[in-house]
N, C-alpha and C positions, 0 to 999 in steps of 0.2 A: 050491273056488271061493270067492274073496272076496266078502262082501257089501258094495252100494255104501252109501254114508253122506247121506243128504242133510243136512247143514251150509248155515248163512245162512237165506236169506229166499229165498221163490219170487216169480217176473212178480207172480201176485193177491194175495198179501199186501201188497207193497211199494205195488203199486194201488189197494187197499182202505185203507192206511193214509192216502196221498197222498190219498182222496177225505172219509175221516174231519176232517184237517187241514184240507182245504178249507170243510167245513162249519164245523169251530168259528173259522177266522177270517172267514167271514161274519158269523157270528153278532158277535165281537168287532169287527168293524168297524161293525155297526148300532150298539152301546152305544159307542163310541169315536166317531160321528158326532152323537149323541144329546146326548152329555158335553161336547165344543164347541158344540151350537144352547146348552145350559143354561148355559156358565160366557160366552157373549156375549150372553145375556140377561141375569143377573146383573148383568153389566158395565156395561151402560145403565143398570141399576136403580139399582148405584149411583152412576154418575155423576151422575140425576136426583137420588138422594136429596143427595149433594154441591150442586148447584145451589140446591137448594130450601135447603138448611142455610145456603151463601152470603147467599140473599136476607133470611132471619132475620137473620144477623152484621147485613147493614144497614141493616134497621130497629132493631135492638138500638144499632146506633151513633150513628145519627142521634137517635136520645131521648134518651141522656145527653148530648147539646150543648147546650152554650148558647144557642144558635139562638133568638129566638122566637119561629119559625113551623114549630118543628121536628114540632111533631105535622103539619099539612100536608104536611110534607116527608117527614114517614116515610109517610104514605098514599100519596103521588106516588109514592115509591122500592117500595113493597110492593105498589102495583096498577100500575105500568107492567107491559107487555106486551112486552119485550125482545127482541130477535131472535132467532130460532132457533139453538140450540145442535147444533153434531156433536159425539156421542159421542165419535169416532173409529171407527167403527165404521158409519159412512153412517146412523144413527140422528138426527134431527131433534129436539131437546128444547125446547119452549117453556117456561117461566116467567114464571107470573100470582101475584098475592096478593090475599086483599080484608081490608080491615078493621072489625070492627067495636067496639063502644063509642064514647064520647064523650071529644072531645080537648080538652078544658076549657083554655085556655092561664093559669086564674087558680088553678087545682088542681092537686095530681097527682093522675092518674088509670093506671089499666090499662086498655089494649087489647088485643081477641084479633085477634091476625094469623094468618091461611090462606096459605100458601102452596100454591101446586100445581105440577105438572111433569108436564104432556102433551106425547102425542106421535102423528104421524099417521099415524105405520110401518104394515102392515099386520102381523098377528101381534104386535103386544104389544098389553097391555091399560092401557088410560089411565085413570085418570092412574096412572104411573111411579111417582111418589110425593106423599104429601102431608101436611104437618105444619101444626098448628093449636098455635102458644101464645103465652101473656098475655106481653105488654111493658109495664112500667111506665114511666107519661112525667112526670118533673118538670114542675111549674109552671114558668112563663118567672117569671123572676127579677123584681120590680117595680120 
């Protein structure tokens, strides 16, 4: 009499395996849902931090002109209250600055400009970002 051979895989192996796999792509889908909330949080952040960098470039431009009421004009331009920014991403980004020092138009002087960039999303923390630095303003020409 022959003996029989059992070769492959039996029903509860193949079952056990299928339920093993099942667990570790739960698992892999929790960290792969986790890994998108973090790289569109990012994203906001730094498109804030872009924004806030924009509004520096235009106080920095507006003080090297010849203007002579350019220090006013850069406080106008760096404390306006701008319209709200999307992301792209259905995030809302506002953009504030405040200035401080004294804008001598018969000196030159340095100001410290603030920029900010809030936002009123629920789940991000405000402000998004925020950069604080010295602009040097020529005297207006006499």
């Amino acid at each position: 009499m022959e003996q029989q051979r059992d070769e492959g895989f039996g029903l509860t192996e193949v079952m056990v395996a299928m339920i093993v796999l099942a667990l570790v792509m739960v698992a892999m889908l929790s960290i792969v849902v986790q890994g998108l909330a973090s790289t569109a949080r990012n994203a906001t952040y730094a498109t804030a931090s872009e924004l806030v960098q924009q509004r520096l470039e235009q106080a920095r431009e507006i003080s090297i002109g010849t203007d002579t009421s350019r220090c006013a004009d850069m406080l106008a331009s760096v404390a306006a209250v701008g319209p709200a920014v999307d992301d792209g991403r259905g995030v809302m980004i506002t953009v504030a600055g405040t200035m401080t020092g004294t804008c001598d138009t018969t000196v030159d002087s340095i100001v410290a400009v603030t920029v900010t960039a809030t936002t009123t999303t629920p789940g991000l923390v405000s402000p998004l970002a925020e950069t604080t630095t010295n602009i040097y303003v020529k005297a207006s020409p006499s």
